[in-house]
C-alpha positions as CSV (number, residue, x, y, z in Angstrom):
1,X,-9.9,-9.6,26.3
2,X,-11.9,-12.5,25.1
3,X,-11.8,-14.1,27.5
4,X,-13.5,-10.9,29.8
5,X,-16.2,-10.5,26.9
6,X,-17.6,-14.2,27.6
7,X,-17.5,-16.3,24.5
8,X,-21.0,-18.4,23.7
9,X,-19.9,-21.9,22.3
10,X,-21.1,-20.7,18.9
11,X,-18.5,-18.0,18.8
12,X,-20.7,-15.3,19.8
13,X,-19.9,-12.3,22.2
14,X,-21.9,-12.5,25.7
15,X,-21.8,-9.9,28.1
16,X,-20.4,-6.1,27.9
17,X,-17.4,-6.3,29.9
18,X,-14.8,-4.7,27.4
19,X,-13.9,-0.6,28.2
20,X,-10.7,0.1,25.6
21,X,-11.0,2.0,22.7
22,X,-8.6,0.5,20.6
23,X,-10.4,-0.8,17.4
24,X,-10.4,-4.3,18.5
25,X,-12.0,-3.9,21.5
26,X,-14.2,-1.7,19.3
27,X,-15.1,-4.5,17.3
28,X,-16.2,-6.5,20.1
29,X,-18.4,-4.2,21.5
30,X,-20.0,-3.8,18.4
31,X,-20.5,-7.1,18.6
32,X,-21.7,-7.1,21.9
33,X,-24.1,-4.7,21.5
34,X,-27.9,-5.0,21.3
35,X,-28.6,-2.0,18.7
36,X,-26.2,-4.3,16.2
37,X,-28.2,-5.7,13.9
38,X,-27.6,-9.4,14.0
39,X,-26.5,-9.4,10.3
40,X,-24.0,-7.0,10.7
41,X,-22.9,-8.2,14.0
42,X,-19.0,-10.8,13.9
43,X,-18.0,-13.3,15.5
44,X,-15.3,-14.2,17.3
45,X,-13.8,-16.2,15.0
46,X,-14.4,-13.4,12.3
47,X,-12.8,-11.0,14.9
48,X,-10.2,-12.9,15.4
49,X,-9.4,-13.4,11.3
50,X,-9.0,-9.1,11.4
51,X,-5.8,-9.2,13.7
52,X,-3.2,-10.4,10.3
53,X,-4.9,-7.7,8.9
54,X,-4.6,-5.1,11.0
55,X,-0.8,-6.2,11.5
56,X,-0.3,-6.4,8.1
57,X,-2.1,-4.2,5.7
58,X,-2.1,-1.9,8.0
59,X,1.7,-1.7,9.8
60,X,4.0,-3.8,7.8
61,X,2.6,-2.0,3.7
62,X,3.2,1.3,4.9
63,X,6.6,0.5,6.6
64,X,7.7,-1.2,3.6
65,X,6.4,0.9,1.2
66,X,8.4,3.8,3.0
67,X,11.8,1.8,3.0
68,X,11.5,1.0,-0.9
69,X,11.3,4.7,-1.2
70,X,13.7,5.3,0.7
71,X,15.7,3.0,-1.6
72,X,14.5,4.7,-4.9
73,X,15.6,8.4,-3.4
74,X,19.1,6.6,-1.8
75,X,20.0,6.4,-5.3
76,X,19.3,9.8,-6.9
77,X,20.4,12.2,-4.8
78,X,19.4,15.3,-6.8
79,X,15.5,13.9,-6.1
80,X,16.1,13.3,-2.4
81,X,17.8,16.6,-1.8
82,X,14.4,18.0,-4.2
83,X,12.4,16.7,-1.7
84,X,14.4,17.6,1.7
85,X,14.0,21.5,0.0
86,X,10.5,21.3,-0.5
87,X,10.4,20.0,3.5
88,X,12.5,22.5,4.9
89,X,10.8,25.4,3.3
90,X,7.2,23.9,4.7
91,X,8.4,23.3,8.0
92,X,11.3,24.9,8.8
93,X,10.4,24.5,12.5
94,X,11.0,20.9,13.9
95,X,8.6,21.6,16.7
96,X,6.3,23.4,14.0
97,X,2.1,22.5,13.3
98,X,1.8,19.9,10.6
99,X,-1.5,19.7,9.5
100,X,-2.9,17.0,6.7
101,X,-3.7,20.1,4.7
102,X,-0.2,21.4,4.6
103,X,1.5,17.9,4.0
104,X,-1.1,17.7,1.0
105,X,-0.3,20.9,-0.6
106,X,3.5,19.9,-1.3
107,X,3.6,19.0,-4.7
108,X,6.9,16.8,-5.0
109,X,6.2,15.2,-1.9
110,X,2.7,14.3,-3.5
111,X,4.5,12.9,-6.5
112,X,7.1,10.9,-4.8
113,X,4.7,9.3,-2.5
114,X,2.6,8.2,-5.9
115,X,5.6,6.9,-7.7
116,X,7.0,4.4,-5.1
117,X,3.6,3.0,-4.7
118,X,3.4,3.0,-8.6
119,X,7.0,2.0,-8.7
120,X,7.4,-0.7,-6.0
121,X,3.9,-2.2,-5.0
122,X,4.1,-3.1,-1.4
123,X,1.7,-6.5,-2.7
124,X,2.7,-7.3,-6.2
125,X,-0.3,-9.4,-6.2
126,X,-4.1,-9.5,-5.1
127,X,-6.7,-12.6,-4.9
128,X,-10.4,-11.8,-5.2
129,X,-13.2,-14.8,-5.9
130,X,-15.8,-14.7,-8.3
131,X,-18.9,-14.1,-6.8
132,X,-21.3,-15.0,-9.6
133,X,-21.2,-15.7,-13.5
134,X,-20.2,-13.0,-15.6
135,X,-18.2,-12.3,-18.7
136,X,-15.1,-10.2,-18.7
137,X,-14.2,-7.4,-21.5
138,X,-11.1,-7.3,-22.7
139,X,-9.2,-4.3,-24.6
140,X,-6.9,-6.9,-26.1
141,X,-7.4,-10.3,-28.4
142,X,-6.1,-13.5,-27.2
143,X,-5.7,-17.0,-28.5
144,X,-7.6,-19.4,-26.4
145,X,-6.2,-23.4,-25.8
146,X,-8.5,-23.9,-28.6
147,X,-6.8,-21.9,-31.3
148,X,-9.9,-19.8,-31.1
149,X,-9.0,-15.8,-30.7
150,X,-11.4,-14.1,-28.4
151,X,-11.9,-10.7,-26.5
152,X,-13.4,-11.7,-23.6
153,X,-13.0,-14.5,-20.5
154,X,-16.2,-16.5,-19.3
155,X,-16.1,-16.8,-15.7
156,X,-18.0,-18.8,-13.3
157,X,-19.0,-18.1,-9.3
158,X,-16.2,-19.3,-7.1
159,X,-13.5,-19.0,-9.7
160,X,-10.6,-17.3,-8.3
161,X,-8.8,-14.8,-10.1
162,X,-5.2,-12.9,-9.5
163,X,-5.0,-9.3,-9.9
164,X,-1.0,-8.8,-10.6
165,X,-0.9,-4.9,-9.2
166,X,2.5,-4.8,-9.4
167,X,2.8,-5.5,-13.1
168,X,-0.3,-3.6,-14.0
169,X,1.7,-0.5,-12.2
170,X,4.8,-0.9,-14.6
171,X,2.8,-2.0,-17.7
172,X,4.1,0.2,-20.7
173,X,0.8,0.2,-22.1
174,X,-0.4,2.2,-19.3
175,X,1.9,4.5,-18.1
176,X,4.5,4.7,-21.4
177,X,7.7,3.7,-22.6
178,X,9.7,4.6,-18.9
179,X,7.4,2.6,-16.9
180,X,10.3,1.0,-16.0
181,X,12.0,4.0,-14.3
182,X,11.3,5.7,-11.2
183,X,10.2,9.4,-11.9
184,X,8.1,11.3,-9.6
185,X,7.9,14.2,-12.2
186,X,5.3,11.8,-14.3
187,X,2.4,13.2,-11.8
188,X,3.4,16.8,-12.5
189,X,2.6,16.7,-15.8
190,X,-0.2,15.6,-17.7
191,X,-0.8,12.0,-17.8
192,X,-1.2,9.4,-21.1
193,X,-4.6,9.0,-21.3
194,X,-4.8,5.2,-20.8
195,X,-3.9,6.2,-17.0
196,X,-6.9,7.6,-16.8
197,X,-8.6,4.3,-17.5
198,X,-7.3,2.3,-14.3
199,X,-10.4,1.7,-12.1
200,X,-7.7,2.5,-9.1
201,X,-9.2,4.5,-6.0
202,X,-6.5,6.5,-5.5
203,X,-4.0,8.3,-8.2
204,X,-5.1,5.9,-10.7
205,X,-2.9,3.0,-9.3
206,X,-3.9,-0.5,-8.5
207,X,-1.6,-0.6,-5.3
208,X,-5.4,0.0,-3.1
209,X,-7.5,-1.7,-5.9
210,X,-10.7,-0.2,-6.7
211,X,-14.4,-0.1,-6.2
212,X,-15.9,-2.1,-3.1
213,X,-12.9,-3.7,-1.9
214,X,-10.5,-1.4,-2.2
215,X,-8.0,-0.9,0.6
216,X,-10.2,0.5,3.6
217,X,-7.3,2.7,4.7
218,X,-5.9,4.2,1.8
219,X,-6.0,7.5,2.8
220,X,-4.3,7.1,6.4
221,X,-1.6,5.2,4.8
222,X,-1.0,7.7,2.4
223,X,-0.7,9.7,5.2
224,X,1.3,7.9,7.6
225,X,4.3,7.6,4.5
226,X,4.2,11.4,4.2
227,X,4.7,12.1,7.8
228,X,7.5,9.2,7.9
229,X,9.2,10.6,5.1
230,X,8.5,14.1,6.8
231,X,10.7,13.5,9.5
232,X,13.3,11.4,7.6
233,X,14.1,13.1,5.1
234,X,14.1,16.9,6.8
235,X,16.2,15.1,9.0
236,X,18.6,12.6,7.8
237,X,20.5,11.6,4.5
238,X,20.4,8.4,2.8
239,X,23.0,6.5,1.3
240,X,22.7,2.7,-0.1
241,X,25.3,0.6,2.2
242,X,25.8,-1.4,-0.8
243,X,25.1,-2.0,-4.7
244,X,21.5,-1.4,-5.8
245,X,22.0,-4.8,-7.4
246,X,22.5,-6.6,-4.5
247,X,18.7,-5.7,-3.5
248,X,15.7,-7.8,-4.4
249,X,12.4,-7.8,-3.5
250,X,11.0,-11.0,-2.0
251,X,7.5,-11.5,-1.5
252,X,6.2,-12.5,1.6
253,X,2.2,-11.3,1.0
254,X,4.5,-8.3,0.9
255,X,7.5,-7.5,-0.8
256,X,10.3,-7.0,0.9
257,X,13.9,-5.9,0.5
258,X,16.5,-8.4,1.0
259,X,20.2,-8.7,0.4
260,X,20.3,-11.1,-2.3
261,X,23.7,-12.8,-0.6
262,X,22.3,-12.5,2.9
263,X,18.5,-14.2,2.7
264,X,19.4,-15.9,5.8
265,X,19.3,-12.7,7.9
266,X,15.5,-11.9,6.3
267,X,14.2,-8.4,5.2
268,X,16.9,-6.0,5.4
269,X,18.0,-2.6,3.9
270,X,21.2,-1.6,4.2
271,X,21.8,1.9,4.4
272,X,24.3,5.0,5.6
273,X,22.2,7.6,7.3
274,X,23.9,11.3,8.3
275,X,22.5,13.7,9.8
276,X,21.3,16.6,7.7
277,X,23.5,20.0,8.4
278,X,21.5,23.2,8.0
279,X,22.8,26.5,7.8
């Protein structure tokens, strides 16, 4: 495709000879274009540097995301069954209309959706750089390396800082004393009131960040686990194929599941999967 878009020496796009509509080929038509502006036009290169991106934010965090809750509703049956009712009384019909408005209007689907990506961050970590000097707040005192307490953190332009989402999701402070446990029925009641304070663009939650680099497609991956757990979970039931224990998450940019005495064989999640009997 490069190759047919004719590549300057410098990186730069030539000559309009791309016609897909996928949003890589979109990308290089934009770049190709004259009514870019130069300044917002990319190189190839820069092209190029999107593809991890598009494989991995957007494919492998949702994927992953849905088998961790998968996992979490594996091992509490009464929630998974909760959320098959809710499903079948929705759409009852297999072949049935499912619209974004109808899949947003089911409450406990809503909630369990939040609390896996509350519960198990797909990236227990983000990196972001400095981009000038500044001086950080802080809610909390610390004691500096020189024995000096302070409530704030001098930072300088290029200093690199990381955000641990994952923690910040489980932090007691935040979200109270069973941070710790999975329980979709937090978002269905009111919420402590430091909750309220996370800068998070979507449910409060640092799993997408915040503000102008927050995750780009938040809302289309929140949507893509709702339809996946849509169709498993009217469909199928899930049973861990072997002890809860014997699960970890590994961290690979994102965390995976693994069996803890099986690491050679990579990511895997074991499970037992019937088909779901209606009557």
């Amino acid at each position: 495709m490069l190759e047919e878009a004719n590549v300057s020496g410098d990186g730069t796009v030539l000559e309009k000879k791309v016609q897909e509509r996928d949003l890589l080929s979109l990308m290089i038509k934009s770049s190709m274009s004259t009514t870019t502006p130069d300044d917002q036009k990319m190189s190839v290169p820069q092209i190029l540097d999107q593809i991890p991106t598009f494989l991995i934010a957007g494919h492998e965090t949702t994927s992953t995301a849905t088998a961790w809750g998968l996992f979490a509703l594996a091992q509490r049956p009464a929630m998974q069954s909760r959320l098959r009712q809710e499903l079948l009384e929705a759409f009852p019909d297999e072949d049935g209309e499912v619209t974004i408005e109808s899949l947003n209007a089911l409450p406990y689907l809503e909630a369990v959706v939040r609390e896996t990506l509350r519960y198990h961050s797909p990236v227990g970590w983000i990196e972001r750089e400095a981009e000038e000097d500044d001086v950080i707040p802080l809610d909390h005192e610390f004691i500096g390396r020189d024995g000096k307490a302070r409530k704030h953190i001098r930072v300088k332009k290029g200093d690199n800082f990381i955000i641990p989402t994952g923690i910040m999701n489980r932090s007691q402070d935040v979200w109270g004393p069973d941070a710790d446990e999975f329980n979709p029925d937090r978002w269905l009641v009111e919420m402590p009131a430091a909750v309220s304070k996370i800068p998070g663009v979507w449910a409060n939650l640092m799993t997408f960040i915040g503000g102008q680099r927050s995750c780009i497609g938040f809302k289309f991956a929140v949507l893509e686990m709702k339809v996946l757990l849509l169709q498993l979970i009217r469909s199928f039931e899930f049973e861990l194929a072997v002890d809860p224990a014997d699960i970890i998450d590994v961290e690979l940019i994102v965390s995976r599941p693994f069996v803890k005495y099986e690491l050679e064989k990579g990511s895997q999640l074991p499970m037992i999967v019937r088909p779901v009997r209606q009557t």
